[in-house]
VOVEXVO-888870 format. One record per atom (N, C-alpha, C): x, y, z; residue number from 1; residue in one letter; atom name. Coordinates in steps of 0.1 Angstrom, whole numbers. Atoms other than C-alpha are relative to their C-alpha. Layout:
BEGIN
X_Y_Z_NUM_A_CA
...
This chain:
BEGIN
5_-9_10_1_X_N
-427_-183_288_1_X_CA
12_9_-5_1_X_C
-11_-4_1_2_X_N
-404_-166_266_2_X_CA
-7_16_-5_2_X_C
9_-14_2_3_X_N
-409_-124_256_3_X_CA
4_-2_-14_3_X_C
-4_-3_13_4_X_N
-411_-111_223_4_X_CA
11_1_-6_4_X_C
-12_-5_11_5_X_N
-375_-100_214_5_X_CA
9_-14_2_5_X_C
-3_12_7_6_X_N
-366_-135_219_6_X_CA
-12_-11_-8_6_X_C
11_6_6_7_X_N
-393_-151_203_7_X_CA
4_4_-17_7_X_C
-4_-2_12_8_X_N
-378_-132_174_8_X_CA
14_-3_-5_8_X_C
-10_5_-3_9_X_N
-343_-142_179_9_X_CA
-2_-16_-5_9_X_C
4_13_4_10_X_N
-353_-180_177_10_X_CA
-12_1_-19_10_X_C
6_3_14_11_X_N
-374_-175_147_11_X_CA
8_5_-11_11_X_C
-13_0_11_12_X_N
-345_-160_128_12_X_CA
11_-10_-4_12_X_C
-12_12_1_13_X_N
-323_-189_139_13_X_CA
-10_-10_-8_13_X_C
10_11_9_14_X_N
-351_-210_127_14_X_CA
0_0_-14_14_X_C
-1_-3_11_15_X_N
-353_-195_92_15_X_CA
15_-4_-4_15_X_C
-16_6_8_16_X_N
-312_-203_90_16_X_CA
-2_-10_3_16_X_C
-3_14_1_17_X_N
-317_-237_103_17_X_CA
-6_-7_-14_17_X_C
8_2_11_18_X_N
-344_-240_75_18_X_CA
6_-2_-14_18_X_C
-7_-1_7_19_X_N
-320_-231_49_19_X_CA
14_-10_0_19_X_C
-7_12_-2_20_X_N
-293_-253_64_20_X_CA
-3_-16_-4_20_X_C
11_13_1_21_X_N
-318_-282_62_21_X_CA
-3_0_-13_21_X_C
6_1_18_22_X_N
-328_-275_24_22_X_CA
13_-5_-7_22_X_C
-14_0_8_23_X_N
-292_-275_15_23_X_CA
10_-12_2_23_X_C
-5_14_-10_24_X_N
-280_-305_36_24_X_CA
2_-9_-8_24_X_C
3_14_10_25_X_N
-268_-338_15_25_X_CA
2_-8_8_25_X_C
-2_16_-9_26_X_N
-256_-358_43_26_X_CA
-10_3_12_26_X_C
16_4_-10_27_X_N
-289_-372_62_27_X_CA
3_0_12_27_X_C
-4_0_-13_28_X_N
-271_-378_96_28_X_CA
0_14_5_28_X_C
-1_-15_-4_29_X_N
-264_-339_99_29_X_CA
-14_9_-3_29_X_C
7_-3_6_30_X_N
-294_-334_81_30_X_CA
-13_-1_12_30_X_C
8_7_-12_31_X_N
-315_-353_109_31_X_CA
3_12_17_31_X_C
-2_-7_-13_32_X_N
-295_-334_136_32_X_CA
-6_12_0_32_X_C
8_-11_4_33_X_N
-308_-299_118_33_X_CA
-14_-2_7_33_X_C
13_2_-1_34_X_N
-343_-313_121_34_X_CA
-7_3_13_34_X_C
6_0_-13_35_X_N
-343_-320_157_35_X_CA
4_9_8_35_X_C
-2_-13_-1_36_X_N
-327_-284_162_36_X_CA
-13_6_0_36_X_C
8_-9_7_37_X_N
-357_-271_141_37_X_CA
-14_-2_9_37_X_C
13_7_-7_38_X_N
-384_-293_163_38_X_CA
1_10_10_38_X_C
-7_-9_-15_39_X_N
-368_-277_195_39_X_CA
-4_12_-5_39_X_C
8_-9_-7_40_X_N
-374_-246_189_40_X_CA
-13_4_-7_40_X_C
12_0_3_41_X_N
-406_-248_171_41_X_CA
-9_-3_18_41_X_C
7_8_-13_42_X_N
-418_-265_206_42_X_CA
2_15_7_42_X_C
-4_-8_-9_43_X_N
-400_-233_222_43_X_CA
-7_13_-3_43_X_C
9_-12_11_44_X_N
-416_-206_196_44_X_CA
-16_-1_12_44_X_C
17_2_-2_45_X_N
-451_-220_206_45_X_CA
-5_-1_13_45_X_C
């Protein structure tokens, strides 16, 4: 279980991976973003 003041930590990184991932042209890096973004979606929840 993780506490609150990281829970918000990870959701800020989340919001920059988000941004990274919108912006992304090359799909290989683009993919690796993603499975960054899964992780800590899984770790968020």
């Amino acid at each position: 279980m993780i506490y609150e003041d990281e829970k918000l930590i990870f959701i800020k990184e989340l919001g920059r991976l988000i941004e990274d991932y919108q912006k992304c042209e090359d799909q290989k890096y683009k993919e690796l973003i993603y499975d960054d973004i899964m992780q800590l979606i899984e770790v968020i929840n």
